[in-house]
PDBQT receptor file of N, H, CA, C and O in Angstrom, charges set to zero:
ATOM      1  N   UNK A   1       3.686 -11.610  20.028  1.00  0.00    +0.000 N 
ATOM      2  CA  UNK A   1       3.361 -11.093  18.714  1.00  0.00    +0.000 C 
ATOM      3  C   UNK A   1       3.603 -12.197  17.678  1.00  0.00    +0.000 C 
ATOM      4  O   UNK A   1       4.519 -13.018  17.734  1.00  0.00    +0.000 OA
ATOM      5  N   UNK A   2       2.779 -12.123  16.842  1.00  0.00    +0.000 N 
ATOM      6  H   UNK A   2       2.035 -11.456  16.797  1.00  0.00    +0.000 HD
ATOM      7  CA  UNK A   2       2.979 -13.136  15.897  1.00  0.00    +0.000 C 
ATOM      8  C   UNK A   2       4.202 -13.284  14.528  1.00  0.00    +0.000 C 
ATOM      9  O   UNK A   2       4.884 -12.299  14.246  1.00  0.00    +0.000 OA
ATOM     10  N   UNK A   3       4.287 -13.963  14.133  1.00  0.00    +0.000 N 
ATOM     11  H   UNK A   3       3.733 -14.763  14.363  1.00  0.00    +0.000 HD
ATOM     12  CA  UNK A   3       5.324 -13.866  12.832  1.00  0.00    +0.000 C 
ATOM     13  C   UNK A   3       5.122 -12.700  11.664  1.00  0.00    +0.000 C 
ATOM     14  O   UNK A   3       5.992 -11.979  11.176  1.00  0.00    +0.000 OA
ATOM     15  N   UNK A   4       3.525 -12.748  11.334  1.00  0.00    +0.000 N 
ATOM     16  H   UNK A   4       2.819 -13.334  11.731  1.00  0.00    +0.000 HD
ATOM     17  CA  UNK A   4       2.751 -11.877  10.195  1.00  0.00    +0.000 C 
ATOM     18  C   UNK A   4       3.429 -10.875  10.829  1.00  0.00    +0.000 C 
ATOM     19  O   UNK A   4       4.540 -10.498  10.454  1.00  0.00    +0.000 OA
ATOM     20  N   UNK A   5       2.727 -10.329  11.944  1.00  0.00    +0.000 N 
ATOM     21  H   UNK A   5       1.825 -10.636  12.248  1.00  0.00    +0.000 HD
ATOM     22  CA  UNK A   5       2.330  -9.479  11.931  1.00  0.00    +0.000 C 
ATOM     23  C   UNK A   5       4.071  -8.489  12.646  1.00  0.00    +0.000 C 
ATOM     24  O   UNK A   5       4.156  -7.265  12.736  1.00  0.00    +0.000 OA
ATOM     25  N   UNK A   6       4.903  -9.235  12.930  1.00  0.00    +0.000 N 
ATOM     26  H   UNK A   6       4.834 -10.230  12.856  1.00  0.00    +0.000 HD
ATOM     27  CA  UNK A   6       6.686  -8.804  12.654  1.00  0.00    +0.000 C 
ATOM     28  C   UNK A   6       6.923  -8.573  11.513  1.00  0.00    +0.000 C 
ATOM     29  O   UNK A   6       7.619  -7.582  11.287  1.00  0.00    +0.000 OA
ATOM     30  N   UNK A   7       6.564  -9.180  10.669  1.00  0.00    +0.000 N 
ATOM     31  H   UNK A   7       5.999  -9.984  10.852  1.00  0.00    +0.000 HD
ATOM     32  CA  UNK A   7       6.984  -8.577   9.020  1.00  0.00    +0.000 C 
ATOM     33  C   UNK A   7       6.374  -7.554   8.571  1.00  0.00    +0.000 C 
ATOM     34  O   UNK A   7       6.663  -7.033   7.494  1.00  0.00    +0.000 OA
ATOM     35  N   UNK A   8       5.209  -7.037   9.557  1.00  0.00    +0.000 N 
ATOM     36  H   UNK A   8       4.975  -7.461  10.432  1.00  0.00    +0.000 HD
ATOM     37  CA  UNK A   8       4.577  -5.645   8.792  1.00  0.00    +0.000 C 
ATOM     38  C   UNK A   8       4.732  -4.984   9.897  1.00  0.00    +0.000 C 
ATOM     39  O   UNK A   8       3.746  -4.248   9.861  1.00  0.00    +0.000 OA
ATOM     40  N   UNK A   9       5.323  -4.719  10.917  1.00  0.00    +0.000 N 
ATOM     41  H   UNK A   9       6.124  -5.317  10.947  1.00  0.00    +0.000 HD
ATOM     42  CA  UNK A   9       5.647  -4.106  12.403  1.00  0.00    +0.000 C 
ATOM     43  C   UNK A   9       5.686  -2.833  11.839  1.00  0.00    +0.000 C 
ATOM     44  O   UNK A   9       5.150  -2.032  12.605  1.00  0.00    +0.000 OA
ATOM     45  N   UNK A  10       6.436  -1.886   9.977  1.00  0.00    +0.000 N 
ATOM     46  H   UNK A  10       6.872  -2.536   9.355  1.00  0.00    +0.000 HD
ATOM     47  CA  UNK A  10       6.553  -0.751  10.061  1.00  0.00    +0.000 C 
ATOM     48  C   UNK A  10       5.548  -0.288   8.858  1.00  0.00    +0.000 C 
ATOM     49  O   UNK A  10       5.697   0.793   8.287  1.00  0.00    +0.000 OA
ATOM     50  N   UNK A  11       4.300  -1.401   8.465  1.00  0.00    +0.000 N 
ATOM     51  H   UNK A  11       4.179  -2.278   8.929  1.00  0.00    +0.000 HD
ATOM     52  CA  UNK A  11       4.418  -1.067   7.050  1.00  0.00    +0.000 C 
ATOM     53  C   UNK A  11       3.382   0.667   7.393  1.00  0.00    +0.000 C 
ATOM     54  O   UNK A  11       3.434   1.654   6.660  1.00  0.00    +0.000 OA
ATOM     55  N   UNK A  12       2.620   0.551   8.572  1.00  0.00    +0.000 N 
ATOM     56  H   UNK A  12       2.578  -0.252   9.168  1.00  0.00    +0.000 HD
ATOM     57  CA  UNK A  12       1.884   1.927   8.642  1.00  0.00    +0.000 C 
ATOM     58  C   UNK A  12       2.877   2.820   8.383  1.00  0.00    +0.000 C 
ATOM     59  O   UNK A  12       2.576   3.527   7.421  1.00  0.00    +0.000 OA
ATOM     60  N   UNK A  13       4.140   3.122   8.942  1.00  0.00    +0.000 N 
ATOM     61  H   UNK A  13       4.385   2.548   9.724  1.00  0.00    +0.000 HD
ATOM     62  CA  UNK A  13       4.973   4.204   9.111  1.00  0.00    +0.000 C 
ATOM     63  C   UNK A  13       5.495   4.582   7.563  1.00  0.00    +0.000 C 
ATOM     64  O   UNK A  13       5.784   5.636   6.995  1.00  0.00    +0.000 OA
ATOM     65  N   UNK A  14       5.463   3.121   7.167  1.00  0.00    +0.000 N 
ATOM     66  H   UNK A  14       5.228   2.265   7.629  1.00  0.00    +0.000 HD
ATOM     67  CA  UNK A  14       5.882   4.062   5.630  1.00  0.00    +0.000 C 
ATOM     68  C   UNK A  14       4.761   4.094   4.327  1.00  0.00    +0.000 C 
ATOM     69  O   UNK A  14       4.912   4.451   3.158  1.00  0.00    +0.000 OA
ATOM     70  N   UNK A  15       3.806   3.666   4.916  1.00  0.00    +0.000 N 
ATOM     71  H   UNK A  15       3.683   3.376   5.866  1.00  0.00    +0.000 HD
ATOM     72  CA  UNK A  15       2.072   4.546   4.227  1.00  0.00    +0.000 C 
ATOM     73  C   UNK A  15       2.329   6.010   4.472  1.00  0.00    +0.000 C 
ATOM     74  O   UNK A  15       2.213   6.854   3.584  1.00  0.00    +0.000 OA
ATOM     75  N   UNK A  16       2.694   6.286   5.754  1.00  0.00    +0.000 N 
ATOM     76  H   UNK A  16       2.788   5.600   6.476  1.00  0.00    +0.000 HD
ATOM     77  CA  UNK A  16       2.443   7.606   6.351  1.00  0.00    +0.000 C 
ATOM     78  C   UNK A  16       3.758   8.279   5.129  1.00  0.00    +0.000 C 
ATOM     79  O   UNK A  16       3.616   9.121   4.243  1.00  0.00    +0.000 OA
ATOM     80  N   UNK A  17       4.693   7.690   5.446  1.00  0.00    +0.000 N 
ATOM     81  H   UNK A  17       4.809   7.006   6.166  1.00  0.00    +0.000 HD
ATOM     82  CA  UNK A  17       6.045   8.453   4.431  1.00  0.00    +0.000 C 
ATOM     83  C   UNK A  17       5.374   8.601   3.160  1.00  0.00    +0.000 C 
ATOM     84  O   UNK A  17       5.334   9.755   2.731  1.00  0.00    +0.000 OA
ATOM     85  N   UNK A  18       4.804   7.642   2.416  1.00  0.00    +0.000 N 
ATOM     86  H   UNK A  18       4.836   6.705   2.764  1.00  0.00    +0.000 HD
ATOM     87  CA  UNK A  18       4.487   7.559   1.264  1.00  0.00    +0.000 C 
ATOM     88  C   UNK A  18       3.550   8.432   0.860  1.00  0.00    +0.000 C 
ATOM     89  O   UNK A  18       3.562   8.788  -0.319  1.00  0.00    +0.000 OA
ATOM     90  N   UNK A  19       2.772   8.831   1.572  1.00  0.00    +0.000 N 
ATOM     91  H   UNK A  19       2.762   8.543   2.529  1.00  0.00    +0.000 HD
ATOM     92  CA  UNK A  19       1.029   9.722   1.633  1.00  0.00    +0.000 C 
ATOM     93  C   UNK A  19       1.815  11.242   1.953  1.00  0.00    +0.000 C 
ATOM     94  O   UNK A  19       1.256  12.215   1.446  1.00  0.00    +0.000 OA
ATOM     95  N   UNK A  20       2.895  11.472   2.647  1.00  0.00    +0.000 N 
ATOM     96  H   UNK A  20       3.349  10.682   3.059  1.00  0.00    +0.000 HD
ATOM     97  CA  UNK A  20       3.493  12.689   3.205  1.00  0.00    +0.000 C 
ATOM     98  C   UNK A  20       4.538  13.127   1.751  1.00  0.00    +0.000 C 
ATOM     99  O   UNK A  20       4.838  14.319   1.679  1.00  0.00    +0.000 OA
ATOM    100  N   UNK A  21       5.002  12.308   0.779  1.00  0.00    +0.000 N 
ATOM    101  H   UNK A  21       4.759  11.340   0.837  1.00  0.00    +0.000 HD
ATOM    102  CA  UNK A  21       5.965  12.056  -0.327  1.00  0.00    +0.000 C 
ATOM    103  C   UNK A  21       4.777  12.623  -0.994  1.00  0.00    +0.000 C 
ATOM    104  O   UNK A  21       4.739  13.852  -0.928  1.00  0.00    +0.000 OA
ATOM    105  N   UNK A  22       3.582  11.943  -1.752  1.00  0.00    +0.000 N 
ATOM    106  H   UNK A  22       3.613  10.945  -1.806  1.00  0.00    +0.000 HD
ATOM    107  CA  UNK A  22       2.669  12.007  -2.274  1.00  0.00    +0.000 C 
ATOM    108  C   UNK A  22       2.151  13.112  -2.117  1.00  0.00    +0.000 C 
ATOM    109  O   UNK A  22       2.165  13.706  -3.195  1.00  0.00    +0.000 OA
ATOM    110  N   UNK A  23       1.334  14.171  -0.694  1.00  0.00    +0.000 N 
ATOM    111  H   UNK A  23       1.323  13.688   0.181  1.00  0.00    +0.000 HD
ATOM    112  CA  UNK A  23       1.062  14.915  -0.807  1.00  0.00    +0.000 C 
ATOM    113  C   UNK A  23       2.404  16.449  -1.361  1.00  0.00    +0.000 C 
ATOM    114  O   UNK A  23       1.920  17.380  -2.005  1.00  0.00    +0.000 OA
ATOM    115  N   UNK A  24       3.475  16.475  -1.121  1.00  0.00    +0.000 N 
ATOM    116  H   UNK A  24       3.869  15.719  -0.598  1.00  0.00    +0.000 HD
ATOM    117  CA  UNK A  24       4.700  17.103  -1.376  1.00  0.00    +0.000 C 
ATOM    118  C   UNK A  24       4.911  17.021  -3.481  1.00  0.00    +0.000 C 
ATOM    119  O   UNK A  24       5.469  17.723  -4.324  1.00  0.00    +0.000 OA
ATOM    120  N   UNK A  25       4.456  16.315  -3.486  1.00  0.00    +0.000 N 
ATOM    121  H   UNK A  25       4.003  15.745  -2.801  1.00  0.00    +0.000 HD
ATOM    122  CA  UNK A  25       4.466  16.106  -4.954  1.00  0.00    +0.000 C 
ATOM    123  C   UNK A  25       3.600  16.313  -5.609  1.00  0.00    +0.000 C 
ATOM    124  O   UNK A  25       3.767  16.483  -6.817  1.00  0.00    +0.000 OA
ATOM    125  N   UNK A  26       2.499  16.363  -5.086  1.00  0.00    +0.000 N 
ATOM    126  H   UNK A  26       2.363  16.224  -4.105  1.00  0.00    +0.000 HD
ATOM    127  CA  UNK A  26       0.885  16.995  -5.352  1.00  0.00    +0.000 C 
ATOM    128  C   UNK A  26       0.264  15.670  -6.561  1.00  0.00    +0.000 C 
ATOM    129  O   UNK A  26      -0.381  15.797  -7.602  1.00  0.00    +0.000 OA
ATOM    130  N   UNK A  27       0.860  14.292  -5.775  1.00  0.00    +0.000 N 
ATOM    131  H   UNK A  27       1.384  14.189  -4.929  1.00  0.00    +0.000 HD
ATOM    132  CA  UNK A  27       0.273  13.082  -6.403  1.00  0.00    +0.000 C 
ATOM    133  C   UNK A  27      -0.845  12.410  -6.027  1.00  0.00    +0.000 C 
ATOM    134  O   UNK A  27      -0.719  11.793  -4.970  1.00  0.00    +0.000 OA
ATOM    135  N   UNK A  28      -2.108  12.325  -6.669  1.00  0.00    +0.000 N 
ATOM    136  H   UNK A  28      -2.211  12.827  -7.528  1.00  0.00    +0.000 HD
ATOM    137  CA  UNK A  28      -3.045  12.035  -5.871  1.00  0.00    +0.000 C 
ATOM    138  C   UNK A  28      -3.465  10.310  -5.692  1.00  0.00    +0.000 C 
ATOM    139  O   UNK A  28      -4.507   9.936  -5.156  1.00  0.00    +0.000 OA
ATOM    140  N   UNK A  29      -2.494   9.459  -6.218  1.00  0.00    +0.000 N 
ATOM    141  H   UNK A  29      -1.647   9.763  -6.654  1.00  0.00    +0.000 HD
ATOM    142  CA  UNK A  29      -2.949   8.135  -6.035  1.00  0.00    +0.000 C 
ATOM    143  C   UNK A  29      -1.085   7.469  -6.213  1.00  0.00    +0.000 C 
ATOM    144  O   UNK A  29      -0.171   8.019  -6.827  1.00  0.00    +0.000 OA
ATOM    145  N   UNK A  30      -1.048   6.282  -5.510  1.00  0.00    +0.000 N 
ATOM    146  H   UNK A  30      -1.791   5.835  -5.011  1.00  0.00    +0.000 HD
ATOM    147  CA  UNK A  30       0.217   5.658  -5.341  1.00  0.00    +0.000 C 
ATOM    148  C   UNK A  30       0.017   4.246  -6.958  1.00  0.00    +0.000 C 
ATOM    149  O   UNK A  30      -0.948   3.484  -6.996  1.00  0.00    +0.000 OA
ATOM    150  N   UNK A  31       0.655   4.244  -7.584  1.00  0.00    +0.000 N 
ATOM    151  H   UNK A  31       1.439   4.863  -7.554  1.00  0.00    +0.000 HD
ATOM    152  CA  UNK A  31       0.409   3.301  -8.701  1.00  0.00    +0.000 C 
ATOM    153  C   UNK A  31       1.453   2.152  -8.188  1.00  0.00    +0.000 C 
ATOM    154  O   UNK A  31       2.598   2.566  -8.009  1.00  0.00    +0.000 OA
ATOM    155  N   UNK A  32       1.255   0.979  -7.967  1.00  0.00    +0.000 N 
ATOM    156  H   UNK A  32       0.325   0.643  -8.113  1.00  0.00    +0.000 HD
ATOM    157  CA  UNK A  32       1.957   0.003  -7.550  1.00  0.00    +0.000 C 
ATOM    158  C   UNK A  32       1.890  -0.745  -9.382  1.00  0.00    +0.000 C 
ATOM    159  O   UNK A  32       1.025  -0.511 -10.225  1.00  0.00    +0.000 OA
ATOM    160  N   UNK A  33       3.468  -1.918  -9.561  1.00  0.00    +0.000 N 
ATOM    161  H   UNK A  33       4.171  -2.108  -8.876  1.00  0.00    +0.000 HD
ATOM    162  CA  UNK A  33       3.430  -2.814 -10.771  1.00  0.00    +0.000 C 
ATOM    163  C   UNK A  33       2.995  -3.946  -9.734  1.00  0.00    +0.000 C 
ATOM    164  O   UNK A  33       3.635  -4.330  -8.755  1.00  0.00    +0.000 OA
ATOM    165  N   UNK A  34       2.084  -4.270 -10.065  1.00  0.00    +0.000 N 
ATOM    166  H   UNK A  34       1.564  -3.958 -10.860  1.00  0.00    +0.000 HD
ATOM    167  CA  UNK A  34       1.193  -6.179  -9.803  1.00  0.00    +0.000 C 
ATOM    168  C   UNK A  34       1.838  -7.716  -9.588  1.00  0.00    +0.000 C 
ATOM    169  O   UNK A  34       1.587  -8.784  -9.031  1.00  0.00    +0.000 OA
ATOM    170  N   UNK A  35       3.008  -6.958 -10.564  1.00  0.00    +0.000 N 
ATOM    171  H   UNK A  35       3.212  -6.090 -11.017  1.00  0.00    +0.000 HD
ATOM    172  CA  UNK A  35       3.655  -8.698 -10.865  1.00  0.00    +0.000 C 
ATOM    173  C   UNK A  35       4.800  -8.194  -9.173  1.00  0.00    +0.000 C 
ATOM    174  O   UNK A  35       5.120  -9.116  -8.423  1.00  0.00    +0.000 OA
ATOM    175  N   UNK A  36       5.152  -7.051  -8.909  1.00  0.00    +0.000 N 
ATOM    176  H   UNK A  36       4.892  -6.302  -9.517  1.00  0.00    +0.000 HD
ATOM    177  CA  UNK A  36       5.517  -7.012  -7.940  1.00  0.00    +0.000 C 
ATOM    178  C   UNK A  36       5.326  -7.911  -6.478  1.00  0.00    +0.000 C 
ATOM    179  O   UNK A  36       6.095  -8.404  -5.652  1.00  0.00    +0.000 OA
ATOM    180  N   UNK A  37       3.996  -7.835  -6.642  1.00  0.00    +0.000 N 
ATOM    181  H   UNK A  37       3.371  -7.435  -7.313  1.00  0.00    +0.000 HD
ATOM    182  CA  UNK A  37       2.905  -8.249  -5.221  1.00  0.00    +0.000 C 
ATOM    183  C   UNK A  37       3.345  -9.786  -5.014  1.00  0.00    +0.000 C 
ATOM    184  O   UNK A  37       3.246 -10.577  -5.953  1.00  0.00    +0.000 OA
ATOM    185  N   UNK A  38       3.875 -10.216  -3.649  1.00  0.00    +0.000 N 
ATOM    186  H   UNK A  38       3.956  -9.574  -2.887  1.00  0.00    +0.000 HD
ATOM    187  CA  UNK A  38       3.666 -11.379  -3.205  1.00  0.00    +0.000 C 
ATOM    188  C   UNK A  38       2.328 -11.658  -3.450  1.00  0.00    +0.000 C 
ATOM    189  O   UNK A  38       2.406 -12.604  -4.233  1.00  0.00    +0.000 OA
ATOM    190  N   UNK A  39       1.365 -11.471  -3.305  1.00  0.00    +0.000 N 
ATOM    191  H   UNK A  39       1.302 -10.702  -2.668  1.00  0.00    +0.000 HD
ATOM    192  CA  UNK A  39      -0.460 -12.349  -3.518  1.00  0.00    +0.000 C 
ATOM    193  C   UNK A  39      -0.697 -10.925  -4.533  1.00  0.00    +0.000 C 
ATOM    194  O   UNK A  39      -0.960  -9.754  -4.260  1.00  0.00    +0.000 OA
ATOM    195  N   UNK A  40      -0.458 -11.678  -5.857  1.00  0.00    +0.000 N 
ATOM    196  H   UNK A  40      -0.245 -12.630  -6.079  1.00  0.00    +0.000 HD
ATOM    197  CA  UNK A  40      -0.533 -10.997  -7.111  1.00  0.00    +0.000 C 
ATOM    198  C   UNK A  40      -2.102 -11.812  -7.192  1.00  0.00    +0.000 C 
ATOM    199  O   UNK A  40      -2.072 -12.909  -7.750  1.00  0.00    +0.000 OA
ATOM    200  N   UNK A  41      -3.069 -11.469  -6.818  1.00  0.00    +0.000 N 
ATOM    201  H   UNK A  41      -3.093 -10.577  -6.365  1.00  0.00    +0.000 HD
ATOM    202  CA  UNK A  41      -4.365 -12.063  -7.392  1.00  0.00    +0.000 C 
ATOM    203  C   UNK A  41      -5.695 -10.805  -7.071  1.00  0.00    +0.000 C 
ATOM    204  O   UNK A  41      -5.495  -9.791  -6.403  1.00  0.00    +0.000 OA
ATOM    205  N   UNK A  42      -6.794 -11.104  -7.603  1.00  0.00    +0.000 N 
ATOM    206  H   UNK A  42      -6.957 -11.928  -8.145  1.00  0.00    +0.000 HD
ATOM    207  CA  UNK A  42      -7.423  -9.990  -7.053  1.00  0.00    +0.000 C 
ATOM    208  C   UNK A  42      -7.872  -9.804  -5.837  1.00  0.00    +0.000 C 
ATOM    209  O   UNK A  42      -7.925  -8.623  -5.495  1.00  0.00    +0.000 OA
ATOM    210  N   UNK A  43      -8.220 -10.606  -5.052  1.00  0.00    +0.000 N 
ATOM    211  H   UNK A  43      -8.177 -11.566  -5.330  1.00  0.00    +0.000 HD
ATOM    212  CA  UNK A  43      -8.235 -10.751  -3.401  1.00  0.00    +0.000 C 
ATOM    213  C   UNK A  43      -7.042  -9.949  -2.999  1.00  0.00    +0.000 C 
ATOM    214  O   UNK A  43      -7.191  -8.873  -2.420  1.00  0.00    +0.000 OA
ATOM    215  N   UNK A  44      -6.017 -10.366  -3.247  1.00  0.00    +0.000 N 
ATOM    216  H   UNK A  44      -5.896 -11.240  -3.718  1.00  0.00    +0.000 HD
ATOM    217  CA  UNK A  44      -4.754  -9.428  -2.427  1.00  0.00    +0.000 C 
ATOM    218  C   UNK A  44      -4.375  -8.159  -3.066  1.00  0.00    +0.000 C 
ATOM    219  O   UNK A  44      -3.544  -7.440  -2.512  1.00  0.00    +0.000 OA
ATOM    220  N   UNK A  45      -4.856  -7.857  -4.065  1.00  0.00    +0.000 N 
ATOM    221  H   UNK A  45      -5.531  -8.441  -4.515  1.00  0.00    +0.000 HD
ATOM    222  CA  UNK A  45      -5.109  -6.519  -4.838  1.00  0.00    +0.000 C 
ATOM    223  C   UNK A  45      -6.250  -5.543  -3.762  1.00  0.00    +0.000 C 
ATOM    224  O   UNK A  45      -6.176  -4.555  -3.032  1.00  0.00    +0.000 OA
ATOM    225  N   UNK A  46      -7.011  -6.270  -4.091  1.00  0.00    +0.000 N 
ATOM    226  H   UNK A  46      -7.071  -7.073  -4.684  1.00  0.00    +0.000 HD
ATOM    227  CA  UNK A  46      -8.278  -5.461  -3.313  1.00  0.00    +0.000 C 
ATOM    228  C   UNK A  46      -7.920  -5.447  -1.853  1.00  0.00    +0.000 C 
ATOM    229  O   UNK A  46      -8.224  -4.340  -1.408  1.00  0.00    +0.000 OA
ATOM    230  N   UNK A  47      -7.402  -6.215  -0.925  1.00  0.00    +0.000 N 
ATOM    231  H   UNK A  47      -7.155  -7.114  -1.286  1.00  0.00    +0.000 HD
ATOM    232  CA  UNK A  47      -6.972  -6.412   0.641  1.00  0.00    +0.000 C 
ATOM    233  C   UNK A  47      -5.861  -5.085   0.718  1.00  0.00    +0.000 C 
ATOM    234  O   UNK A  47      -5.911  -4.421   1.753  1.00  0.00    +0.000 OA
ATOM    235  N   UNK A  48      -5.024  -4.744  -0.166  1.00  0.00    +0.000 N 
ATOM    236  H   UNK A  48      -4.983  -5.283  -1.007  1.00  0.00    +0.000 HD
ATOM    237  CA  UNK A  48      -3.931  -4.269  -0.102  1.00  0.00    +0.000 C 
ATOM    238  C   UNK A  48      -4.425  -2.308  -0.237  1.00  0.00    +0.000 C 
ATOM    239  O   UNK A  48      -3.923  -1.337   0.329  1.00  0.00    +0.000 OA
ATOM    240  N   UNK A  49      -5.538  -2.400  -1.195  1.00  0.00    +0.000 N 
ATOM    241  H   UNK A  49      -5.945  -3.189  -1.654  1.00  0.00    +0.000 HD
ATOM    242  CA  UNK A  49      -5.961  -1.351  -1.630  1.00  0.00    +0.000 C 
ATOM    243  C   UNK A  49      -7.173  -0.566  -0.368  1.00  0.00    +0.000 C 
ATOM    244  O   UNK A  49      -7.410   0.638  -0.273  1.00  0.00    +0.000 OA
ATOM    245  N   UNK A  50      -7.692  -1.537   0.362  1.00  0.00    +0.000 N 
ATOM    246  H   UNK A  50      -7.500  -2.515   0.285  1.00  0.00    +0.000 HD
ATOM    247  CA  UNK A  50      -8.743  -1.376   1.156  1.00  0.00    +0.000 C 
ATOM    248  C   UNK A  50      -7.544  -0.670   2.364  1.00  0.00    +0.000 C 
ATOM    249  O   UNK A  50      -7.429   0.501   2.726  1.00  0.00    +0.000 OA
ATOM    250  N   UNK A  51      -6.741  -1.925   2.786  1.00  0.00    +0.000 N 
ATOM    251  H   UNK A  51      -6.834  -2.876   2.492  1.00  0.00    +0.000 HD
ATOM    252  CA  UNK A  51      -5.748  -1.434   4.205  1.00  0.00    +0.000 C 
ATOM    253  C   UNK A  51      -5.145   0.233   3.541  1.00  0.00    +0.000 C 
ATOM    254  O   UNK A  51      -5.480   1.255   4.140  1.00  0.00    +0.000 OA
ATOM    255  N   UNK A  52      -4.306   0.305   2.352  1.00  0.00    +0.000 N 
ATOM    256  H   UNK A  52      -4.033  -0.525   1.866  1.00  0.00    +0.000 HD
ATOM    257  CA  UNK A  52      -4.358   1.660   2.533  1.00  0.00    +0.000 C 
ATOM    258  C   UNK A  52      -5.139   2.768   2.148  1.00  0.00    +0.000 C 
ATOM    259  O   UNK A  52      -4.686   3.908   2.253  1.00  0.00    +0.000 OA
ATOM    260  N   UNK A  53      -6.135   2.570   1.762  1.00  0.00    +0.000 N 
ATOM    261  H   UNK A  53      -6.502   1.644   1.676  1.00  0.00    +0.000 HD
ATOM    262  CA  UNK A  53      -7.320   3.372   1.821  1.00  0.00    +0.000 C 
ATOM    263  C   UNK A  53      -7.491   3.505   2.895  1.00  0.00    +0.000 C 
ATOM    264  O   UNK A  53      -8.028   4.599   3.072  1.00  0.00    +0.000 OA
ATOM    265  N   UNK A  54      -7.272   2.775   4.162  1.00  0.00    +0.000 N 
ATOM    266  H   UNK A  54      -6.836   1.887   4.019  1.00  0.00    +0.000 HD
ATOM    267  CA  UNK A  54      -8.034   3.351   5.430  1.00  0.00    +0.000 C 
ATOM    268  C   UNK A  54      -6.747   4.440   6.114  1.00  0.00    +0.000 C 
ATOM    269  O   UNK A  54      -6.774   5.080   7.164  1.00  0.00    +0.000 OA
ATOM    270  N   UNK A  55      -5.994   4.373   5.387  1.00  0.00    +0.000 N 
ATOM    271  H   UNK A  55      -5.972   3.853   4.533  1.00  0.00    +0.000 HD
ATOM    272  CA  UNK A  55      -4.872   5.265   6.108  1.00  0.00    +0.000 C 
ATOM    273  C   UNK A  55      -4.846   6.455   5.057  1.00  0.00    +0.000 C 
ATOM    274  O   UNK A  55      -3.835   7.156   5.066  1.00  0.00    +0.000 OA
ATOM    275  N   UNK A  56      -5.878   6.760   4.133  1.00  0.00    +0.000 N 
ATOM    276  H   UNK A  56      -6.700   6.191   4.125  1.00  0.00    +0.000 HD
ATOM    277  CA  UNK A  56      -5.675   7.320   3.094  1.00  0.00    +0.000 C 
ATOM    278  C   UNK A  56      -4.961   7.831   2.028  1.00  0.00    +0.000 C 
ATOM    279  O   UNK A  56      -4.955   8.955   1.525  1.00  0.00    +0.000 OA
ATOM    280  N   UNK A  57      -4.269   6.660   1.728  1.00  0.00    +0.000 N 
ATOM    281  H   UNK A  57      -4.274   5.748   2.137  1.00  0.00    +0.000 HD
ATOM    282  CA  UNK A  57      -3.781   6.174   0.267  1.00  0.00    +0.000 C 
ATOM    283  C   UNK A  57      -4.502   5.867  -0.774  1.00  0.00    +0.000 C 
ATOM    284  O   UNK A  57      -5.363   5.157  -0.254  1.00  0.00    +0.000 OA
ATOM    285  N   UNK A  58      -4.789   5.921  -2.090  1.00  0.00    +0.000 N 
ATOM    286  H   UNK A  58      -4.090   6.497  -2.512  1.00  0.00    +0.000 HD
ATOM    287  CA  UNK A  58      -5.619   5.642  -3.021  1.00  0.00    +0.000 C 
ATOM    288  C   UNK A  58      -4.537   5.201  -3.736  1.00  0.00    +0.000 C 
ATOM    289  O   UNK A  58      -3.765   6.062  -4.158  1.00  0.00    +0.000 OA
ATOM    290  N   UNK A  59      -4.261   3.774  -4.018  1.00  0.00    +0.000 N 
ATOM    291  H   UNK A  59      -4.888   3.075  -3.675  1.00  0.00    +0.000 HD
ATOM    292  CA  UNK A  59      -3.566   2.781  -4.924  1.00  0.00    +0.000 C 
ATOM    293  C   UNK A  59      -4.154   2.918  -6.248  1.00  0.00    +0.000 C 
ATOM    294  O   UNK A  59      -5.215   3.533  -6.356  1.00  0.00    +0.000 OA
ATOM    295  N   UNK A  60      -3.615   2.442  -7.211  1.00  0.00    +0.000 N 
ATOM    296  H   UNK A  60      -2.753   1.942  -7.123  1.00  0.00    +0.000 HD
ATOM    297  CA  UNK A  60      -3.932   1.739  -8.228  1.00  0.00    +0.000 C 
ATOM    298  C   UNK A  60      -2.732   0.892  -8.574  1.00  0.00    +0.000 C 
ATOM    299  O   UNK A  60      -1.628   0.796  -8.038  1.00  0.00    +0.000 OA
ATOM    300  N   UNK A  61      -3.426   0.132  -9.937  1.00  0.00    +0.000 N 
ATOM    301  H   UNK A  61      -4.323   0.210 -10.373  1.00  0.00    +0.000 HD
ATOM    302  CA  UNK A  61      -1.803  -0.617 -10.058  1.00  0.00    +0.000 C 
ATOM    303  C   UNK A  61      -1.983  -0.887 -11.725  1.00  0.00    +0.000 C 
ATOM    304  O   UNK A  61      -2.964  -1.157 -12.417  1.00  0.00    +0.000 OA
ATOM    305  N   UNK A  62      -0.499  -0.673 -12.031  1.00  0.00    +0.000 N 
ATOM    306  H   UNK A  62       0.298  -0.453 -11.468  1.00  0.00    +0.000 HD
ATOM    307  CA  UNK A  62      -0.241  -0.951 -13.284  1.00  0.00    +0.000 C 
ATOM    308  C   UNK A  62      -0.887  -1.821 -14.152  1.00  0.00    +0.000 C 
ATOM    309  O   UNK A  62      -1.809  -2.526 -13.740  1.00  0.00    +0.000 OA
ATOM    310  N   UNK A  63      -0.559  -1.849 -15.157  1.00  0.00    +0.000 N 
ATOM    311  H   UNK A  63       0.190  -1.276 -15.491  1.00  0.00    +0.000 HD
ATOM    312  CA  UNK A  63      -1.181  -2.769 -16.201  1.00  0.00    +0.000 C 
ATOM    313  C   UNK A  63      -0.260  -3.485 -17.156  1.00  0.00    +0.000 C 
ATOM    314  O   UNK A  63      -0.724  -4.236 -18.013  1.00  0.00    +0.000 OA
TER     315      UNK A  63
């Protein structure tokens, strides 16, 4: 297994927490702050937003 992909070994499991939090709260989108983001650019905005969209998360992010 590679290095990357050890540093994200749990990140599905806690999409799933987060989407299971989210639905319990009756929140329909996860708002992330930007300056947060290791690859704060729009490429890794959009990469970040696509991966959990496919697990069905709907991001947005602060301003």
């Amino acid at each position: 297994m590679h290095r990357l992909q050890w540093d994200n070994a749990d990140i599905d499991k806690h999409i799933a927490t987060l989407k299971l939090a989210m639905a319990r709260e009756g929140v329909k989108e996860a708002v992330f702050d930007p300056t947060k983001l290791v690859q704060n650019n729009r490429s890794g905005r959009k990469m970040m937003q696509a991966y959990f969209r496919q697990l069905g998360v709907s991001v947005k992010f602060s301003t």
